[in-house]
N, C-alpha and C positions, 0 to 999 in steps of 0.2 A: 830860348834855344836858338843858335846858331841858324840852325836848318831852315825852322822855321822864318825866323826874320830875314833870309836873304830866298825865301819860294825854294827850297831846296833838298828836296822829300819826294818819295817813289808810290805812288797811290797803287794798291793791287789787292781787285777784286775778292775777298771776302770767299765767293764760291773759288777761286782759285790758290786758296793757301793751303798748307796741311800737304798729306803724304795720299797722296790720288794721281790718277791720269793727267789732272789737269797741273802738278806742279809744272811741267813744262810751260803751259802757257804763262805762271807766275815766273819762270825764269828770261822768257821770251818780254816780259814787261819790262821785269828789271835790267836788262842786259840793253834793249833798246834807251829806255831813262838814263841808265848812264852813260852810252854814246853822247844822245844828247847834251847832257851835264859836262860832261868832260870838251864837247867840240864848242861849247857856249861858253866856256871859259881859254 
């Protein structure tokens, strides 16, 4: 996979997925990860 052979994949916590309180902090992961991704290219 693509993703994988170039390290290019969004890790998020397990207790953070799903439809709860904490989806926010699962969106807060992925929103920060793709800054990243996006200013590293």
């Amino acid at each position: 996979m693509e993703a994988v052979k170039n390290d290019r994949f969004i890790v998020v916590p397990g207790s953070a997925r799903g439809y709860s309180v904490r989806t926010v902090e699962s969106l807060e992961i992925i929103a920060e990860e793709l800054r990243e991704l996006h200013l590293a290219h």
